[in-house]
N, C-alpha and C positions, 0 to 999 in steps of 0.2 A: 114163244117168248115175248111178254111182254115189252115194248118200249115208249119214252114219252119224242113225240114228232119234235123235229128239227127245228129251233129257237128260229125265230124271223125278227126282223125291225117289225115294229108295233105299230098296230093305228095311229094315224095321224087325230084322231081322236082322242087317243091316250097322249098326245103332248099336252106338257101345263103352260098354257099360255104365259106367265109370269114368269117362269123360266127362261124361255123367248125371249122376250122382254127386257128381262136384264141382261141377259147375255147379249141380248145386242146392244146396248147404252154400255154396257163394259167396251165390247166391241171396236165400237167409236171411241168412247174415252180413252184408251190404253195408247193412242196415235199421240194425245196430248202429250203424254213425256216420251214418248218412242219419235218423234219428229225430232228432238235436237240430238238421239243419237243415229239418226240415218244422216243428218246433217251437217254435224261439227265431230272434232276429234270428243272420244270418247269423255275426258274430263268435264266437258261444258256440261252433262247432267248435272252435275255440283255445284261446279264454279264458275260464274260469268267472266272469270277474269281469259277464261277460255278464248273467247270472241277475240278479240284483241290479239292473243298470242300470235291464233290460228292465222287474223288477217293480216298479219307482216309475212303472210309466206305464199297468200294467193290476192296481198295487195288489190282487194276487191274494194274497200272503203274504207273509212274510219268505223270504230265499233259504236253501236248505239247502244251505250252502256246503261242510261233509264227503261230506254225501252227491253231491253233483254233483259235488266234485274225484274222488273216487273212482271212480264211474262213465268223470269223464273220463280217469281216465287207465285202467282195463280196457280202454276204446276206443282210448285211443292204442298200449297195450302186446298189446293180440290182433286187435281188427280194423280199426285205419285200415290202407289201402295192400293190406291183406292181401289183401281179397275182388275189391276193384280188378285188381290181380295176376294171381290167380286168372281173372277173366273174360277179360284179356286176352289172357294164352299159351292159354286156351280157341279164342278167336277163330281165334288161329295154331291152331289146331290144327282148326278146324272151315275153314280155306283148304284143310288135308290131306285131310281126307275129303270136301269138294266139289267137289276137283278130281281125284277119284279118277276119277270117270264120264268126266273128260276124258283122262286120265293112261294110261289104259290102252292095253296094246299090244299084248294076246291077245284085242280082237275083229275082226272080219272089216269087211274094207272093205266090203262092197258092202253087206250087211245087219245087222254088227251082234250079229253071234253070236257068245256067249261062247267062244272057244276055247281056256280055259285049261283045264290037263291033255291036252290034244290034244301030239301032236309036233311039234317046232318044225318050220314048214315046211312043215306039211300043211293040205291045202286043206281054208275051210269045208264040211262036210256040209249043211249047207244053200241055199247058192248057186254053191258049187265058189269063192269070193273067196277070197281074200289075206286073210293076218294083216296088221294095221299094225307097220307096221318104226321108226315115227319118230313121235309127234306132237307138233305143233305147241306152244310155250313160249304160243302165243296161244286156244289153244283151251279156250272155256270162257271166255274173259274177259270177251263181250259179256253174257253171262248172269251172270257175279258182280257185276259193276259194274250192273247193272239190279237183282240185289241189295241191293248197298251203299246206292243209290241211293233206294230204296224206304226203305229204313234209316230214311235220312238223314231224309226228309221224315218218319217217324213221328217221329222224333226230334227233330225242329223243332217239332210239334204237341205234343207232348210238355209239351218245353222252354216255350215261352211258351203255349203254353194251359194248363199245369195247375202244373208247377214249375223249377224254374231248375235245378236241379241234375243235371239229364238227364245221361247218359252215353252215350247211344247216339248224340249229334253227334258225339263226340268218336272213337267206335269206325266209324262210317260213312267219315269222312274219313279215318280210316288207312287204312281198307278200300280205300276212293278211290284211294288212295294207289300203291302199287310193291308191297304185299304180296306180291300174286298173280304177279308175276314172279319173285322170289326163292325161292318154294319147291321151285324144283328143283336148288338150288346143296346142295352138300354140308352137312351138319349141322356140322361143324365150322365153314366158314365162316358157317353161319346163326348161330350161337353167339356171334363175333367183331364178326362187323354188325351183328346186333341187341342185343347188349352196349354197343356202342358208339354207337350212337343212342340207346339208354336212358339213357346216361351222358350225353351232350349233350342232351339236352331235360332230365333234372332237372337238369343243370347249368345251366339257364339258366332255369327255374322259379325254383331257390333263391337264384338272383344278382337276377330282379326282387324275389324276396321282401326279399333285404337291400336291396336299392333304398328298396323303399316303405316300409321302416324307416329308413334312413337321410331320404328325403325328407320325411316324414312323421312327428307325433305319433303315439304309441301310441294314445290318444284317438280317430284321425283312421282309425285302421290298424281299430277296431273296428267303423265303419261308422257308417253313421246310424240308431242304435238306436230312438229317437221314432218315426222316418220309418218304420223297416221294424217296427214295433209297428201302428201306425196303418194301413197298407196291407194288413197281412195279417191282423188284425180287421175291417177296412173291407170294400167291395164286389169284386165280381167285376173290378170296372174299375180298383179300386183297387191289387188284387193285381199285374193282368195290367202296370200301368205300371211297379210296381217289379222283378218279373220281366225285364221286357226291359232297363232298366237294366244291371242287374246281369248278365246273359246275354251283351249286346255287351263288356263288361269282361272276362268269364270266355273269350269266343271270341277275342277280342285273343292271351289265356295259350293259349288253343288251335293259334293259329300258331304262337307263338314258344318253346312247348315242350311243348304235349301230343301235338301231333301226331308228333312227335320220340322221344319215349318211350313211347309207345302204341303206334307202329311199332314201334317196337325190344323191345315186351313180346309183340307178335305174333310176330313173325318169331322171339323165344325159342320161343315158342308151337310154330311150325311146326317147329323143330328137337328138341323135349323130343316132338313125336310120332311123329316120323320115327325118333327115337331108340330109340322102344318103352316111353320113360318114362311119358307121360299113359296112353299106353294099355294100361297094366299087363302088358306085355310083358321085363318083368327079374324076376329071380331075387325072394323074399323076403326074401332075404338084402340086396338093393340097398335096397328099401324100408325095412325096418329100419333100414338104416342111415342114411337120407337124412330116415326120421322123427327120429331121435335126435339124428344131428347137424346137421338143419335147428332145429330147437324148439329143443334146446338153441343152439344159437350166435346164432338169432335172437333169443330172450330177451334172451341175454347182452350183444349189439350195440344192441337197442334202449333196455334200462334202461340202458346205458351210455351211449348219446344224448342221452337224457330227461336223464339226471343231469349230463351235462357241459356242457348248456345251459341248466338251472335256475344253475348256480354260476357260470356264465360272466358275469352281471349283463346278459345281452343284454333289450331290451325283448322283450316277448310273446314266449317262446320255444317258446310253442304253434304259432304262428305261422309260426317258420322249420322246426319239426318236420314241418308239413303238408309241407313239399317234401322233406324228407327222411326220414321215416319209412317209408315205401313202401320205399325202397332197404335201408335195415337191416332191414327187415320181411320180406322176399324169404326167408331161411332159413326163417323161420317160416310162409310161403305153400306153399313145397314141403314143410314137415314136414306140413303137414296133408291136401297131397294126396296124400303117401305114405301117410299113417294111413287114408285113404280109399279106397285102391288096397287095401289089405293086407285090409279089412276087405269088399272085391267080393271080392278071389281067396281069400280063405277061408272065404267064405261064415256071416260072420260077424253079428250084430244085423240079420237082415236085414230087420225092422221099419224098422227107420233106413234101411237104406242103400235098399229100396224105394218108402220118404216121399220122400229125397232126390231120388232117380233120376226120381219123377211131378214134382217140381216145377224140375227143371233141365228136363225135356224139354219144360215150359211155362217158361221162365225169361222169356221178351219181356211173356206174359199175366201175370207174376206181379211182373212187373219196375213194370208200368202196374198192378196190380190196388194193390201197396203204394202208391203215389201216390195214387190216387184214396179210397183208404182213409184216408192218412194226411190228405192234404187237408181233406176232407171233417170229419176230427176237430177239425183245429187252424185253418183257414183260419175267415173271416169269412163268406162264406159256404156255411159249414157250422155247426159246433159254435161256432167259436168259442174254443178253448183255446189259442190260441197265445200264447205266452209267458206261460205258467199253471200247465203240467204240467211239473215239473223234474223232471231223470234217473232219482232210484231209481225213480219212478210211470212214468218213458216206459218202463220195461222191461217193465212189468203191458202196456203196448201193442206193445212189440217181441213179447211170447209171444203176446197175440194175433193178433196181422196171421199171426206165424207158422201158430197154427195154422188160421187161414185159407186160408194158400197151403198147407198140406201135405192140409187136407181136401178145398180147391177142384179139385187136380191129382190124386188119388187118383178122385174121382170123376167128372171129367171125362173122364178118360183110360178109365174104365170103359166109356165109350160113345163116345168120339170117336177119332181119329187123333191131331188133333193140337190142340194150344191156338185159343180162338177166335184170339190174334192172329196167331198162325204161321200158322193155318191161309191168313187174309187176306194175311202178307207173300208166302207161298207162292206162291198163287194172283195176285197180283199181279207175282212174279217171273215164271212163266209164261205169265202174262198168258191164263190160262183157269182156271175152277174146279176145285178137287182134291177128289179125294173125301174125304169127311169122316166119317161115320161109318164104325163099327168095319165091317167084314166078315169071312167066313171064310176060311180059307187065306191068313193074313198081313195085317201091314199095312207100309201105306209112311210110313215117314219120312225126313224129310230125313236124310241121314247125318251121325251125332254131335251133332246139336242144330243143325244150321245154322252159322251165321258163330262160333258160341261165343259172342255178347257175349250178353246178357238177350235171348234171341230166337232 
């Protein structure tokens, strides 16, 4: 009886460089609006009037209300939504290159031999088999979903053992999801579906957001500022209570419209790869243009946002921006992966773009190394700084956690295959140990960084 041999992670060979590349600039950039919620009560993502409240209760200063509105809006006008974005057409794009090992239809049935370049038609040279003529829409799926799944639970441990803000529940359950059935339909139609799921889930994000404004005080909408002061200066025990709180509130938004737009930012994902977009497969001439007039029109769309909802008199309109900043941010998400793509294929700063490339190819290790870093600063038990260190100072910590992950993945990757934690999700997809350190004659990576999300 015929069988085809046991799926492996893929030459490090078959990673696309650009992939890398932005996944590590996502990376790094997602710390930018993830710093003032490892550091302030949860409202200061919105509203600067946060600062302030917070510091009548840990009497650390007066607030620097220029310096923190400025900060927050660089945050809202370059990276909220943006890195978000970014990870998730990654993800679509890491369905493409893990379902390649499945996808394939020039190896031989019976053993499994590459028959591309051979004549269509002509028998394997190594056991006289058959080319596959057809495979299966389902092959490959017990092993992504044993993926996702593994995900998931990091992501749960994540989430309420260390911070609320986790992303990788969020990226698991789309995984979950219909992804992996949709990436064989035409790129046009992938373009149209997953348009149109990204448009119903932040449609329905931004309609609770006007809910809980309409239902609620502004006051009420900024949370319980005491409460989460007091919990995340307090103990281990104290944290982990307000945590889960706030976690089953956030996974409620996760039915009713993360998962909805998260799909729909994949399945972009899986169409911008298939397209030859992510994977730096278009002209320079595409690039250039998709930097110029992505940057430019997203600037133009998001100060345009920002400003017609400052004048509009609406309460906290930092608030309804979170659900809608992503979407006008989208120009500005592809202008930067085009400026990233341009700067692989011309071999350009390549100091930069080989910092980038170590720390997206550890992006799950680097995704948990910033949590436990930032924790450990601001939580109670740790340092202690939380609701202390206001924006222009969290940036002296955004450059350092930075250059921790870019010195951490430089020299790990010196001697190892793959990040301690990919190495673990790996080997747990497999369900046997993968080699780990470096050897000669190649290494194996997962192709394109895995699932694309921080891991």
């Amino acid at each position: 009886m015929s069988q085809t041999p046991d799926p492996l992670p893929t030459l490090a060979a078959s990673r696309v460089e650009s992939l890398d590349v932005i996944r590590g600039f996502a990376m790094l950039g997602i710390l930018g609006p993830n710093i003032v919620a490892f550091a302030w009560p949860s409202g200061a993502m919105f509203s600067t009037d946060v600062f302030a409240l917070a510091l009548e209760h840990t009497s650390a200063a007066e607030a620097n209300t220029l310096g923190n509105e400025i900060s927050h809006r660089v945050v809202q006008i370059l990276f909220h939504g943006k890195m978000m974005f970014l990870f998730s057409i990654l993800f679509g794009a890491g369905v493409v290159m893990y379902a390649r090992k499945f996808d394939r239809e020039d190896l031989c049935q019976g053993c499994g031999y590459d028959l591309a370049g051979l004549p269509h038609g002509s028998p394997c040279p190594e056991c006289n088999g058959a080319r596959r003529t057809r495979v299966k829409l389902s092959a490959g799926a017990g092993l992504w979903y044993t993926r996702c799944a593994w995900l998931l639970l990091i992501g749960l441990l994540h989430a309420f053992g260390l911070w609320y803000g986790d992303i990788l529940v969020w990226y698991a359950v789309a995984g979950l999801g219909f992804v992996w059935w949709v990436r064989r339909w035409k790129p046009i139609t992938q373009f149209i579906f997953g348009s149109a799921l990204y448009l119903v889930g932040v449609g329905a994000m931004t309609g609770l957001m006007v809910l809980g404004l309409v239902m609620t005080s502004p006051s009420e909408m900024l949370g319980d500022i005491p409460g989460e002061v007091a919990a995340y200066t307090g103990s281990y025990i104290d944290a982990l209570g307000a945590r889960a709180f706030a976690l089953l509130m956030m996974y409620f938004f996760l039915v009713f419209g993360f998962f909805w737009s998260v799909s729909g930012m994949m399945i972009l994902g899986i169409a911008l790869t298939r397209t030859g977009v992510l994977t730096g497969e278009r002209s320079d001439r595409f690039y250039l243009w998709l930097a110029g007039v992505g940057l430019g029109a997203g600037l133009g769309l998001t100060l345009l946002t920002l400003g017609a909802l400052e004048v509009s008199g609406a309460d906290l309109p930092g608030f309804i921006f979170m659900g809608m900043g992503q979407t006008v941010g989208i120009p500005i998400a592809l202008g930067y992966a085009a400026c990233l793509i341009l700067l692989v294929r011309r071999r350009l700063a390549r100091p930069l773009t080989i910092a980038l490339g170590a720390v997206g190819r550890m992006a799950l290790s680097n995704y948990l190394l910033q949590t436990l870093i930032c924790t450990t600063i601001f939580y109670g038990h740790g340092f202690g700084l939380f609701a202390r260190v206001q924006y222009p100072e969290l940036w002296l910590v955004v450059f350092g956690v930075w250059g921790v992950n870019i010195a951490f993945s430089l020299l790990w990757l010196r001697v190892f295959r793959f990040g301690p934690v990919e190495w673990l999700w790996r080997s747990l997809t497999y369900l046997r140990p993968q080699p780990m350190l470096k050897a000669r004659g190649g290494l194996r990576h997962g192709a394109g960084g895995g699932a694309g999300a921080p891991g």
